[in-house]
C-alpha positions in Angstrom: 2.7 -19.4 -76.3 5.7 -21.2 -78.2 7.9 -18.9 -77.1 7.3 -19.1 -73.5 7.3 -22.8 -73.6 10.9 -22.5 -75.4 12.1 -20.1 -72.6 10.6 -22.6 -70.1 12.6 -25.5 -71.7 15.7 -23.4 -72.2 15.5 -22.8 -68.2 14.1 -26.1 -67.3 17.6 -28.0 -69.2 20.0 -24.9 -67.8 19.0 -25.9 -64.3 19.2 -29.6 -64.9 22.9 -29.3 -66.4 23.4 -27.1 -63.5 21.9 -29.7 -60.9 24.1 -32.5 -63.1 27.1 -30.4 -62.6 27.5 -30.1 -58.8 25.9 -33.4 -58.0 28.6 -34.7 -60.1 31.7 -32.3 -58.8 29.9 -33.0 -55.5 29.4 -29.4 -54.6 25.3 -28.6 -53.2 25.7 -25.2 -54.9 27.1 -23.5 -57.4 27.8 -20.6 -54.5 29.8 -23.3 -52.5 31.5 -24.8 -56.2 32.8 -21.3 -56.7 34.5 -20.6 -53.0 35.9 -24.4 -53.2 37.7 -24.3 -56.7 41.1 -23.5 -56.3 41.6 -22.8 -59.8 39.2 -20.8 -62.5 41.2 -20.3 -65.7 40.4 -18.6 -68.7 42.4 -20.0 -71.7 41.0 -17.3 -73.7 43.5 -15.1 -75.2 45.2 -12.0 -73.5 43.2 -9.6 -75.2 40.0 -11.6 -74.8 40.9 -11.7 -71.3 41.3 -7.9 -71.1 37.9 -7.4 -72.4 36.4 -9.1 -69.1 36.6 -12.5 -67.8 34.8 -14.1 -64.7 35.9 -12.8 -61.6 39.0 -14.4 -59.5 40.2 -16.4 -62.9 43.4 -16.4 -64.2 44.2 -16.3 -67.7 46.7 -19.1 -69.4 45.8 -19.2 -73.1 45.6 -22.5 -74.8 48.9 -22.0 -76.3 50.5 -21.5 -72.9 49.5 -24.3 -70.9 51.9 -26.8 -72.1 54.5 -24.7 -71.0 52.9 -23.6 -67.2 52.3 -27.3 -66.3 53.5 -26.2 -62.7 50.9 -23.7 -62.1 48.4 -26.4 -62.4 50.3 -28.8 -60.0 48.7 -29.7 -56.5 45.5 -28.0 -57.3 43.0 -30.0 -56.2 39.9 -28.7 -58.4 40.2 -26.5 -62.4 37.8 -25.1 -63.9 38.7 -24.1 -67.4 36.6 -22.0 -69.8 37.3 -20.0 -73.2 34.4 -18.2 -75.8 32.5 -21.1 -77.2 34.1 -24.2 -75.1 36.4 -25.7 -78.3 39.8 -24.1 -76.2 38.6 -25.2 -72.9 38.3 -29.0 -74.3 41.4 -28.9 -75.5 42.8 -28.0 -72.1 41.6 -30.0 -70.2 42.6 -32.3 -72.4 46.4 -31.3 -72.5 46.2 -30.7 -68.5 45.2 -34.4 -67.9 47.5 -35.7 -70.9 50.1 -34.2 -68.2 49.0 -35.9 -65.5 47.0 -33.4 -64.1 43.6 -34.0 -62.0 40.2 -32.7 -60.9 40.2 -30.9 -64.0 36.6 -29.2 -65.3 35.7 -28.1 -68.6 33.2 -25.3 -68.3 33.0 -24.7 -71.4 32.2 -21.3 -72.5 32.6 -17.9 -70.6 28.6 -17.7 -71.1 27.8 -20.7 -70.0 30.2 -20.3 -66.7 28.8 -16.8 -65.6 25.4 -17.9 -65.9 26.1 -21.0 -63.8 28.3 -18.6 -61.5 24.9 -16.1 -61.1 21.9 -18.4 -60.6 24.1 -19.9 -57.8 24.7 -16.8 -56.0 
């Protein structure tokens, strides 16, 4: 019974930080969130990347964004992920440190397939 009730939890939060995220990116889905972004990039590294990613992202590691600024200009919407979420951060930091808008950190490349899924 304890187990269930955690499972139940664990979905019951998921869906309310996945309600909380496109009320807040004012998407109704996260169907619609995916075909709207313009810009889903994994700041993983190239080898991470290689190992599978989420489908139409483009990979900048962390260590390359500073230096591909343009890329990122007149994008209207970013999502940026990495493994656990510490890269992403950091990104999204830099990106906006640069001027750059309408910037999401998804955090980690779990956390933004799962999202991704349960909104198909």
């Amino acid at each position: 019974m304890r187990s269930a009730m955690t499972l139940y939890f664990k979905k019951g939060i998921s869906l309310l930080i996945l309600f909380t995220l496109t009320t807040w990116l004012g998407f109704s889905s996260c169907t619609e969130m995916k075909s709207q972004r313009e810009m889903v990039v994994d700041v993983r590294t190239a080898e991470e990347f290689q190992n599978g990613s989420v489908e139409g992202a483009v990979n900048i590691p962390l260590h390359e964004i500073q230096k591909r600024l343009n890329e990122f200009k007149d994008k209207k919407s970013i999502l940026v992920f990495c493994q656990s979420g510490n890269r992403s951060a950091l990104a999204k930091r830099v990106l906006e440190e640069n001027g750059i808008s309408g910037v999401t950190d998804g955090g980690g490349i779990d956390q933004v397939r799962e999202k991704l899924k349960s909104g198909q």
